[in-house]
C-alpha positions in Angstrom: -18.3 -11.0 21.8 -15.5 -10.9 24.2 -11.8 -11.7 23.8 -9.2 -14.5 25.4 -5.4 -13.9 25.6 -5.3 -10.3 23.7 -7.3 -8.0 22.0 -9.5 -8.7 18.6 -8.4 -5.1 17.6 -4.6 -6.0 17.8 -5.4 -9.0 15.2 -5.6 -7.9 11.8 -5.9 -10.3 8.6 -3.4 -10.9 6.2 -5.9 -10.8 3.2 -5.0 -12.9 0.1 -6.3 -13.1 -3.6 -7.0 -16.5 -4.8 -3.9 -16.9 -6.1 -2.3 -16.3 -2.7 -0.7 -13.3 -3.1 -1.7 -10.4 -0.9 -4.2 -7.5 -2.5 -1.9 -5.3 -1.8 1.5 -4.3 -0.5 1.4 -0.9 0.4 -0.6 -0.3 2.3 -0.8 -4.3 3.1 -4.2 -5.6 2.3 -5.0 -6.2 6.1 -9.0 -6.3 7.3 -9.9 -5.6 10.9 -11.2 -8.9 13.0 -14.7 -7.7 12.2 -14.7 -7.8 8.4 -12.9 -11.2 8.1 -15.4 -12.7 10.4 -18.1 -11.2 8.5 -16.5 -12.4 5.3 -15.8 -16.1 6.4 -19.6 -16.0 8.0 -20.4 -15.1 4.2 -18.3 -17.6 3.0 -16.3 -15.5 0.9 -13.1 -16.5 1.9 -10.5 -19.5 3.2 -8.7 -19.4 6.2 -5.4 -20.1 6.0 -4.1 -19.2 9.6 -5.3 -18.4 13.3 -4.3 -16.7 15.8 -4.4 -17.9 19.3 -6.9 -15.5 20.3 -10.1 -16.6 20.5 -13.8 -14.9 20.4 -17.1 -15.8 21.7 -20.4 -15.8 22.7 -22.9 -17.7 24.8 -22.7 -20.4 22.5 -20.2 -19.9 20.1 -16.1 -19.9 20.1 -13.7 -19.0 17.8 -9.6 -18.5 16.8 -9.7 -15.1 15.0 -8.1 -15.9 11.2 -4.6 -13.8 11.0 -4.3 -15.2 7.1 -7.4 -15.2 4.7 -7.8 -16.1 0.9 -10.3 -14.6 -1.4 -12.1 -17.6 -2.6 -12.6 -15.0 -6.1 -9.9 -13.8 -7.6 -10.2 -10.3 -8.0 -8.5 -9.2 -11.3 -5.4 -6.4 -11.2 -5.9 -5.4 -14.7 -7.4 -2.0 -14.1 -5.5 1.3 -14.0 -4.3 2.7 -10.4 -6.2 6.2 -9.5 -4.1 9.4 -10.0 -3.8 10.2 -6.0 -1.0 11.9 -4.6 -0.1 8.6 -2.4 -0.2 6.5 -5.8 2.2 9.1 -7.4 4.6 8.6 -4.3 4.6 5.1 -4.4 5.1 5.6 -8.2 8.1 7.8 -7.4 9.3 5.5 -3.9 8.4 8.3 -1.7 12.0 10.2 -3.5 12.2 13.7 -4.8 12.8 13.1 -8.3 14.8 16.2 -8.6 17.7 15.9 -5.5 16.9 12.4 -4.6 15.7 13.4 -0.9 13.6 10.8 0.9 12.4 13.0 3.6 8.2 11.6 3.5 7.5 14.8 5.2 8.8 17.2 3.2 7.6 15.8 -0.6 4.9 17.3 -2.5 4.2 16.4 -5.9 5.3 18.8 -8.9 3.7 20.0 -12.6 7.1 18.9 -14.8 5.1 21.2 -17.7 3.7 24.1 -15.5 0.1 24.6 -15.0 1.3 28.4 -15.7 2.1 26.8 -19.3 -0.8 24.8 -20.3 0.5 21.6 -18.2 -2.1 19.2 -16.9 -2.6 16.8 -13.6 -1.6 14.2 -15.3 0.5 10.4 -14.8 2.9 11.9 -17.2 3.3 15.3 -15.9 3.3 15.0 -12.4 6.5 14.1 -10.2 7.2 13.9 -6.6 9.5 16.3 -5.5 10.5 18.0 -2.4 9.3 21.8 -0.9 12.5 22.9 -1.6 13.0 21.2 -5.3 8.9 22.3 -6.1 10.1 25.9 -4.7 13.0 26.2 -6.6 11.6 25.1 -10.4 8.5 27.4 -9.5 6.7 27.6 -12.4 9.3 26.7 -15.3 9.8 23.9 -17.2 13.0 21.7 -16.3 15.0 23.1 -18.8 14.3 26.7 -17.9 15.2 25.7 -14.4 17.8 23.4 -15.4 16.3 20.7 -13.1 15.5 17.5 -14.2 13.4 14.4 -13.1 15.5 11.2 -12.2 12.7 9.3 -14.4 10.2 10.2 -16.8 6.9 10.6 -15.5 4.3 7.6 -16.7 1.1 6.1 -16.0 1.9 2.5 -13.7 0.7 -0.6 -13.9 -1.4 -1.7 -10.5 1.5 -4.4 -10.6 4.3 -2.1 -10.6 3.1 0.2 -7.8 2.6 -3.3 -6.1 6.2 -4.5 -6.8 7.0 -0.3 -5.6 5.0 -1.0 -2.2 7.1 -4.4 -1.6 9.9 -1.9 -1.0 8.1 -0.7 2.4 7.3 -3.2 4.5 4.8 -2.1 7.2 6.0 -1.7 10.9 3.8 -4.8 12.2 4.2 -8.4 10.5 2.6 -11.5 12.7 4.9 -14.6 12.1 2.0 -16.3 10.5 2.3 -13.4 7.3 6.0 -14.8 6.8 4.9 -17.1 3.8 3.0 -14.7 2.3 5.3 -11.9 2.2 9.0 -11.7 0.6 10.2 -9.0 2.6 13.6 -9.0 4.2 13.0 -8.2 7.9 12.1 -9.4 11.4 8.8 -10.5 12.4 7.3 -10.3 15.2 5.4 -13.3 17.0 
């Protein structure tokens, strides 16, 4: 297949649920030109909106979809896996000891000490920065006097979604815009 007016690679899909919601806010639920096609060829999903670029073949043209909906709606109800990216977005990507939002720096922190009997677990695990993770060592936050800003839980897959809204991506193609409720500029 070959392109007209831009690259396939620079057209991602906004992919929706059923409902019209997007999968996911952070990281936005976007598919690569590749896998929508293969999923409208499959007939596994609506398109909603086109770009203007166009692929084809010897017989066969077509706009690329920039907005897709799952034709089955695929359920949220399940809990989110205990990653270290999920415990961020838990925690907004903030120390929960100084309040530091420096992404770089964070790493995530045993409230109860590992040294003590505390576990990798939802409820025991905060994000916190080098120099707050340093600085508890391996106390608990009353022996160090340090205390997370909230109490460590297991999330919902709907609140980490509501969480990701807070960080809209760097890239959002005008045709997104009804989709998405994020205050920003998009770009065209």
């Amino acid at each position: 297949m070959s392109l007209a007016l831009r690259s396939p690679d620079a057209c991602p899909a906004l992919v929706l649920n059923a409902d019209f919601r997007p999968l996911s806010y952070f990281p936005l639920s976007l598919w690569s030109w590749q896998d929508t096609l293969k999923a409208v060829f499959l007939d596994r999903v609506d398109v909603v909106a086109q770009y203007d670029t166009k692929v084809h073949s010897a017989k066969f043209e077509m706009r690329l979809p920039s907005v897709v909906s799952l034709k089955s709606y695929v359920s949220h109800s399940r809990a989110p896996a205990f990653t270290r990216f999920n415990v961020f977005l838990r925690d907004s990507f903030t120390c929960q000891y100084c309040g530091s939002t420096a992404r770089d720096n964070l790493t995530f922190d045993h409230v109860k000490p590992r040294s003590q009997g505390g576990r990798t677990t939802w409820e025991n695990i905060v994000a916190a920065c080098s120099g707050c993770n340093i600085r508890k060592g391996g106390r608990t936050p009353r022996e160090a006097k340090m205390f997370p800003a909230r109490e460590p839980q297991r999330p919902t897959m709907f609140e980490l979604n509501e969480r990701g809204r807070a960080f809209p991506p760097h890239y959002l193609h005008e045709s997104w815009q009804d989709f998405l409720y994020w205050d920003c500029e998009l770009e065209p």
